[in-house]
C-alpha distance (Angstrom), angle and dihedral (degrees) to the residues before:
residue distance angle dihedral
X1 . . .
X2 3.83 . .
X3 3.85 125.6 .
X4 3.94 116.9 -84.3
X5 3.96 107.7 -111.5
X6 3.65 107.3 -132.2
X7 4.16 115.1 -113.7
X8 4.08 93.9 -102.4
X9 3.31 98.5 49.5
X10 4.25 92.2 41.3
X11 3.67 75.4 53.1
X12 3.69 106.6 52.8
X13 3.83 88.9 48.4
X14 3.81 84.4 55.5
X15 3.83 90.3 51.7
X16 3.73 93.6 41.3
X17 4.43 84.5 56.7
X18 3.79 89.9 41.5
X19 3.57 97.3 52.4
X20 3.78 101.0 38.6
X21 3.81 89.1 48.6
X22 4.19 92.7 -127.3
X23 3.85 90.3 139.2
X24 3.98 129.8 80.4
X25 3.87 102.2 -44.8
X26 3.80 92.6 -131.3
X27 3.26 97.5 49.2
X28 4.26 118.4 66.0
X29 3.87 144.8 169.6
X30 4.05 148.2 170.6
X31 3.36 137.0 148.7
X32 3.59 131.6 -62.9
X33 3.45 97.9 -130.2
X34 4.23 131.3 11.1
X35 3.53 102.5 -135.1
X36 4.10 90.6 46.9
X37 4.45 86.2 118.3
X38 3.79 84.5 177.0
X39 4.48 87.7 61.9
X40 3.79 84.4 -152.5
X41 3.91 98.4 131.0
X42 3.98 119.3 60.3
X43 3.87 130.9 178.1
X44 3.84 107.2 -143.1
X45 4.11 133.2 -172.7
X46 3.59 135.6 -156.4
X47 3.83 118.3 -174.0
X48 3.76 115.3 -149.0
X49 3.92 113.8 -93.5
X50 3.76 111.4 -108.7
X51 4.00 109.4 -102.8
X52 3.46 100.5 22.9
X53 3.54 131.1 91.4
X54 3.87 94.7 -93.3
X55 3.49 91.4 53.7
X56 4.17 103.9 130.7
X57 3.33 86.9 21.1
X58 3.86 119.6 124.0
X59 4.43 111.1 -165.6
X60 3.43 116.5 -173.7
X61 3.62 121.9 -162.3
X62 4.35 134.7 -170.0
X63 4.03 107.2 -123.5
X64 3.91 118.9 -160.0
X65 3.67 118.3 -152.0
X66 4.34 103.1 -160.0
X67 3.48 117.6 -151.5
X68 3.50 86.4 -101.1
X69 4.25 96.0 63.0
X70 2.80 117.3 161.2
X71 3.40 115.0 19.4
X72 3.97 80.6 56.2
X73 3.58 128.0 39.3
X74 3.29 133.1 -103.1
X75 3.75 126.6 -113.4
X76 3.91 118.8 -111.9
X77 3.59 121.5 -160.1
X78 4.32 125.9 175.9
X79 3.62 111.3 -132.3
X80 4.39 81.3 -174.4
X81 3.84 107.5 70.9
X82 3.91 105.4 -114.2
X83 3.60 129.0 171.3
X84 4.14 105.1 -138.5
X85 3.97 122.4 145.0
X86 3.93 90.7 -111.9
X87 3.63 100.2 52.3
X88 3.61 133.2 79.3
X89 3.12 113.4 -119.9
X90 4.10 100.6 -157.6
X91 4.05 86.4 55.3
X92 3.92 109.3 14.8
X93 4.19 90.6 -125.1
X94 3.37 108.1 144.4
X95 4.24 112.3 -127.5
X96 3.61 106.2 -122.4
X97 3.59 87.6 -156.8
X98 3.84 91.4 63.6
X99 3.76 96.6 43.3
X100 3.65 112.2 83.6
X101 3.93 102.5 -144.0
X102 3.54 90.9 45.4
X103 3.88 104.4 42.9
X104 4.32 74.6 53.2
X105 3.55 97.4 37.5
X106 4.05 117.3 177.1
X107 3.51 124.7 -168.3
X108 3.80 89.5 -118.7
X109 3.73 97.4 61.8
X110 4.10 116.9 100.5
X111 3.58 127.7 -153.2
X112 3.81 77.1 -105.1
X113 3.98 84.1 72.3
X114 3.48 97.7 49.3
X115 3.88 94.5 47.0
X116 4.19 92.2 46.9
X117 3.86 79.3 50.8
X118 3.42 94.4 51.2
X119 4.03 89.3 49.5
X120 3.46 93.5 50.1
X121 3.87 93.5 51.6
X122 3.91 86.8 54.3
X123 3.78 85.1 58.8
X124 4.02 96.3 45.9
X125 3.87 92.3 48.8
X126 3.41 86.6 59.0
X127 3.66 101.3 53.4
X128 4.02 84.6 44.6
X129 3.51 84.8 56.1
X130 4.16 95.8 54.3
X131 3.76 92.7 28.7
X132 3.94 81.2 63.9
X133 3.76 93.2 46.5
X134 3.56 97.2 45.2
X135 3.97 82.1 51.8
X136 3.98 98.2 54.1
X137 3.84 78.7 40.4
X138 3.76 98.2 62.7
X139 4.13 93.6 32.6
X140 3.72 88.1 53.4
X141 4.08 87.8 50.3
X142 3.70 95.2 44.5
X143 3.50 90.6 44.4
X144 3.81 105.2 29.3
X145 3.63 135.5 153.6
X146 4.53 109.6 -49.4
X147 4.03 86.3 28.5
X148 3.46 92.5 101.2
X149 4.34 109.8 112.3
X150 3.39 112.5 -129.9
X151 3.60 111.9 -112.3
X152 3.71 114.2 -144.9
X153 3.55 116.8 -115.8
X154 3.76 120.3 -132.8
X155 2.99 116.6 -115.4
């Protein structure tokens, strides 16, 4: 079992990825402010996957590191309005409970985990969204107008 990195130091090698731009390049983060020593308050981005309905789309969301990071998770919050599953839509925090990688939360996982997550639900809400069109789609063919039985009328 290796040694536990401490929470700054976790968190420098986060700001060290963020800044340099070595994680997913549609996902992004840094602080909110420089001279924050305590690295609790980060600015993160998501661009819009391609072929969905967030494509062009750039959501930007305030992170909270807790003193506890990161053997807890951090709290995401949009600042852009966006209508996913795990976000509340009357305050833009995202439920942890509804999120998988944060309802399972392992002290490995970055706030670059949670925001590739995020992404990737953008791109699966979509393809909910035409699986369930193609669905009423193939009902209404299979059961399309003059497909209705006649139901005998009493008489």
């Amino acid at each position: 079992m290796g040694a536990k990195v401490p929470r700054n130091f976790r968190l420098l090698e986060e700001l060290e990825k963020g800044e340099k731009g070595l994680g997913a390049e549609a996902c992004s983060y840094g602080l909110q402010d420089g001279s924050d020593i305590m690295m609790s308050n980060w600015n993160g981005t998501i661009l819009g996957p391609p072929h969905s309905v967030h494509e062009n789309r750039i959501y930007t969301l305030n992170i909270h590191c807790g003193d506890q990071y990161p053997d807890v998770p951090p709290t995401f919050q949009f600042v852009s309005k966006i209508n996913l599953p795990c976000v509340d839509q009357r305050n833009g925090k995202v439920d942890p409970t509804k999120l998988g990688c944060l309802a399972q939360w392992k002290r490995d996982f970055t706030m670059e985990t949670v925001l590739i997550e995020l992404r990737r639900l953008e791109t699966d809400s979509y393809l909910t969204v035409i699986f369930l069109a193609n669905l009423v789609c193939d009902i209404g063919q299979i059961y399309g107008p003059g497909s209705e039985q006649e139901t005998p009328s009493a008489g």
